[in-house]
C-alpha positions as CSV (number, residue, x, y, z in Angstrom):
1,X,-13.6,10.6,-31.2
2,X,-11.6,13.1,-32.7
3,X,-12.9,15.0,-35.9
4,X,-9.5,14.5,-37.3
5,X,-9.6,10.8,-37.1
6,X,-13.3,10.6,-38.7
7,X,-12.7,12.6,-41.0
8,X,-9.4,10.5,-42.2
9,X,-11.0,7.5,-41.6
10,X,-14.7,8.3,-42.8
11,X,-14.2,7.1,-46.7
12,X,-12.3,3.7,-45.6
13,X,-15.8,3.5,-43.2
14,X,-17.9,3.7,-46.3
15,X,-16.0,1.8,-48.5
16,X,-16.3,-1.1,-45.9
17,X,-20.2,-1.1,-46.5
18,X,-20.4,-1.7,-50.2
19,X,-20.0,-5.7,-50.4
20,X,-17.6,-8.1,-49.5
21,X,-14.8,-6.1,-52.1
22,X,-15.3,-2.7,-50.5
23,X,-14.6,-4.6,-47.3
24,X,-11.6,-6.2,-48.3
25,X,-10.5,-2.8,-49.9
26,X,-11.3,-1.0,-46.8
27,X,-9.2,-3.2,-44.7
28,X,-6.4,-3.1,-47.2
29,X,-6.4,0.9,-46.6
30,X,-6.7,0.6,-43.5
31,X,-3.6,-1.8,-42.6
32,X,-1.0,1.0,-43.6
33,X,-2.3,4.2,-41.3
34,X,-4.4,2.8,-38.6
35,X,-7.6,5.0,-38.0
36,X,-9.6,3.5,-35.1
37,X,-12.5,4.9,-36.6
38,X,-12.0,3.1,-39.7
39,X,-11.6,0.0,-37.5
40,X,-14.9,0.5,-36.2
41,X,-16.8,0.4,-39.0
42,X,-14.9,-2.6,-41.0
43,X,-15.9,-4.4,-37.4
44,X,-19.6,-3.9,-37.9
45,X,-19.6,-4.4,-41.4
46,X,-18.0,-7.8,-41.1
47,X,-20.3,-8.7,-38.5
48,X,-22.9,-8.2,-40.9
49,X,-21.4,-10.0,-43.2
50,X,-20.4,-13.0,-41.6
51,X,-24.0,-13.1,-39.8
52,X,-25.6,-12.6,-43.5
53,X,-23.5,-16.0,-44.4
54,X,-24.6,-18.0,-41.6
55,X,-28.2,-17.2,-42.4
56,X,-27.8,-18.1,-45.9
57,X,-26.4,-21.6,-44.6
58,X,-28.6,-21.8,-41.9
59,X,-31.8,-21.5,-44.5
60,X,-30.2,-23.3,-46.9
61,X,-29.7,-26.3,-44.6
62,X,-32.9,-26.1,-42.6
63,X,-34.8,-24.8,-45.2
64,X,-35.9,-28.4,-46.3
65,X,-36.7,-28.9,-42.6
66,X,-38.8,-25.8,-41.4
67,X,-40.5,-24.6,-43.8
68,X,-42.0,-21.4,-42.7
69,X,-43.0,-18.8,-45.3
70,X,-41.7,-15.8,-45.6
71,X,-39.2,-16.1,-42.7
72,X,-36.1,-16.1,-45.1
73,X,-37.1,-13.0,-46.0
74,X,-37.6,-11.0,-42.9
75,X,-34.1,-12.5,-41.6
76,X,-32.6,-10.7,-44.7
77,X,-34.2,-7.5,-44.6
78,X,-33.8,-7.5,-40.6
79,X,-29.8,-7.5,-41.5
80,X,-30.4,-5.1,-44.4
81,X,-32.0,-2.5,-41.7
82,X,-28.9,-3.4,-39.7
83,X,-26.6,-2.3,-43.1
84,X,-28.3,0.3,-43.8
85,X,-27.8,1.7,-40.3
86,X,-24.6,1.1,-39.9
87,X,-23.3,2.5,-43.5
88,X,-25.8,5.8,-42.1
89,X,-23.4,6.1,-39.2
90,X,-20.0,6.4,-41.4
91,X,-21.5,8.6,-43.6
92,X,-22.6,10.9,-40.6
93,X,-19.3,10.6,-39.1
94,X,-20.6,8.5,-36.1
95,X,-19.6,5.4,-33.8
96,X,-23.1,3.9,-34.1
97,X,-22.4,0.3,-32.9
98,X,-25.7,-1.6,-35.2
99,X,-28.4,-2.5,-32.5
100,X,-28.5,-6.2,-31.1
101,X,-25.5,-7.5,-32.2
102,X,-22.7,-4.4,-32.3
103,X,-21.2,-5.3,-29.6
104,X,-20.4,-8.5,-30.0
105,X,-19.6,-7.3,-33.5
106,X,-16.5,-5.2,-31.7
107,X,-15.7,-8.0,-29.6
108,X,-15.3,-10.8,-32.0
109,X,-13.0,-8.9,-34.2
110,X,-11.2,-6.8,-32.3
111,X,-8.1,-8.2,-33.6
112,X,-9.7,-6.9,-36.8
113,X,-9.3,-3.6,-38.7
């Protein structure tokens, strides 16, 4: 990718890491000036998401089913290891996809960013 386009697009890339607001922010900046590398990382960061919410249903439903301790809480900080990586790679500039699930991340919502 072009250092040009990173660096353009490298705040939008952050922004789209910090909550569901700075995602919805970042995608607001990005609609006007398309930067694929913005693109990228709003991708991966509403993968996250989205897979963050359907864990949070899935325990919520199921959790009065199988009960097995502590397993809510690996999920999350499994996905919170997969934030953390993928905010790491917009800071650094880079087109990390997040492992296991990037992806399909990029192919899901590629209509996206």
């Amino acid at each position: 990718m072009e250092n040009k386009t990173v660096e353009e697009g490298k705040t939008i890339a952050i922004i789209a890491y910090i909550t569901l607001i700075g995602l919805i922010i970042a995608f607001v900046m990005n609609n006007e000036k398309k930067n694929e590398f913005a693109s990228f990382h709003i991708r991966q960061s509403l993968g996250l998401l989205v897979l963050s919410a359907i864990v949070a249903v899935f325990f919520f439903i199921f959790g009065f089913v199988v009960s097995i301790p502590f397993l809510p809480t690996i999920v999350n900080l499994l996905i919170l290891v997969l934030w953390v990586l993928g905010f790491i790679g917009a800071i650094q500039g880079e087109e990390k996809k997040v492992p296991v699930l990037g992806d399909q991340f990029q192919d899901w919502f590629k209509g996206v960013g």
